[in-house]
NUDO-106852 format. One record per residue (C-alpha): z, x, y; residue number from 1. Coordinates in nm, 3 decimals. Layout:
BEGIN
((Z,X,Y),NUM) ...
REM end
This chain:
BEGIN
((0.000,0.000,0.000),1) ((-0.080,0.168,0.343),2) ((0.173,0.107,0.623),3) ((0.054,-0.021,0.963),4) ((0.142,0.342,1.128),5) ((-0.077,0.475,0.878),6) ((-0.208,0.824,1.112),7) ((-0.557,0.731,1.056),8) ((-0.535,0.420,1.194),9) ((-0.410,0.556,1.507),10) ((-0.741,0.735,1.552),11) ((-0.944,0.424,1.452),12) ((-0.809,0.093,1.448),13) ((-1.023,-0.058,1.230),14) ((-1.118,-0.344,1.469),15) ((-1.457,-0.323,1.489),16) ((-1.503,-0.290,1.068),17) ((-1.309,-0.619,1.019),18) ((-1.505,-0.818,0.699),19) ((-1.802,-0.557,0.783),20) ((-1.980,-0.557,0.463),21) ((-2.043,-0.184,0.353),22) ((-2.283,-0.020,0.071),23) ((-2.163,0.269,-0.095),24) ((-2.364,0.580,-0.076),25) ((-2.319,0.952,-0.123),26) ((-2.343,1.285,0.107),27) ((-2.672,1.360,-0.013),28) ((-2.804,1.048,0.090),29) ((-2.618,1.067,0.429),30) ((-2.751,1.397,0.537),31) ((-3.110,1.290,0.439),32) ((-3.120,0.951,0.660),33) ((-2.817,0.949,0.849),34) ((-2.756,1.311,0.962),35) ((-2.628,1.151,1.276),36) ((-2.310,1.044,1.035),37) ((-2.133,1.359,1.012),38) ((-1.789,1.234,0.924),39) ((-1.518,0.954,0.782),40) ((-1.455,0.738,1.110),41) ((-1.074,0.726,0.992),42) ((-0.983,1.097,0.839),43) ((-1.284,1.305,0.996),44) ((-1.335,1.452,0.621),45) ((-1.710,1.565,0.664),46) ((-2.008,1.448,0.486),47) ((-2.166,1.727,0.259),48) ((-2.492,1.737,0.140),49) ((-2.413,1.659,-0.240),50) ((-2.450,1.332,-0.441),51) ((-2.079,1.388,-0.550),52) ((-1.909,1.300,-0.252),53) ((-1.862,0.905,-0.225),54) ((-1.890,0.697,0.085),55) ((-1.923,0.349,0.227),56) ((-2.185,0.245,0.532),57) ((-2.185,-0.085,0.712),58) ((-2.469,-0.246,0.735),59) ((-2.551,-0.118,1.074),60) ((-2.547,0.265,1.015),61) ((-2.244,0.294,1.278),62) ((-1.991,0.453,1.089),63) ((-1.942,0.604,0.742),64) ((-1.615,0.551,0.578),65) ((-1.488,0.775,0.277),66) ((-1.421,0.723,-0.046),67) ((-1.068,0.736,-0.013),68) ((-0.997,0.590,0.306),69) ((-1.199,0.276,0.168),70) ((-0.971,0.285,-0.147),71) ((-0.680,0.263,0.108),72) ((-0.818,0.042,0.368),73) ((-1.046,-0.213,0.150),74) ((-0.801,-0.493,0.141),75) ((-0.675,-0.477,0.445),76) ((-1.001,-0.524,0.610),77) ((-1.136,-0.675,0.372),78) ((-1.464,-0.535,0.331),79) ((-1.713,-0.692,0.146),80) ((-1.878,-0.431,-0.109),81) ((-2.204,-0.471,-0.159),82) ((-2.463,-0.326,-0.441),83) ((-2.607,0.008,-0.242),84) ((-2.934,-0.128,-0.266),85) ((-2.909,-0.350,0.054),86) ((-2.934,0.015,0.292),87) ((-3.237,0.013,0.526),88) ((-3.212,0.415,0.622),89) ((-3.487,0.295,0.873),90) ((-3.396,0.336,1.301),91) 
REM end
């Protein structure tokens, strides 16, 4: 169970990704088609180029979240996860 004071959610609320429905991914895909996404918007662990690092992408390419921090944060926010098939890499 994560606690409300929780230090990540000092440096992002969380607000904005309330019931955002979010594909999972991995680096490798990230740095291909989002190199823009260079880190997890809650812990700042960075995004490396390798298909065995998990992460989790809203729908609008804003943020990447990792695997981890989604773990901790999924129910809370409830975020809706989706197949990984639904990501449209295109601008």
């Amino acid at each position: 169970m994560v606690e409300k004071d929780d230090w990540r959610l000092l440096v992002n609320n969380g607000e904005s990704l309330r019931k955002a429905c979010v594909n999972p991914t991995d680096g490798e895909e990230i740095y291909k088609y989002a190199p823009q996404l260079k880190k997890c918007v809650f812990c700042f662990a960075p995004v490396h180029n390798t298909p065995h690092q998990w992460w989790f992408i809203p729908i609008d390419l804003s943020c990447c979240i990792c695997e981890d921090c989604f773990n901790d944060f999924k129910e809370m926010f409830e975020w809706k996860k989706l197949d990984g098939w639904d990501i449209d890499w295109r601008d």
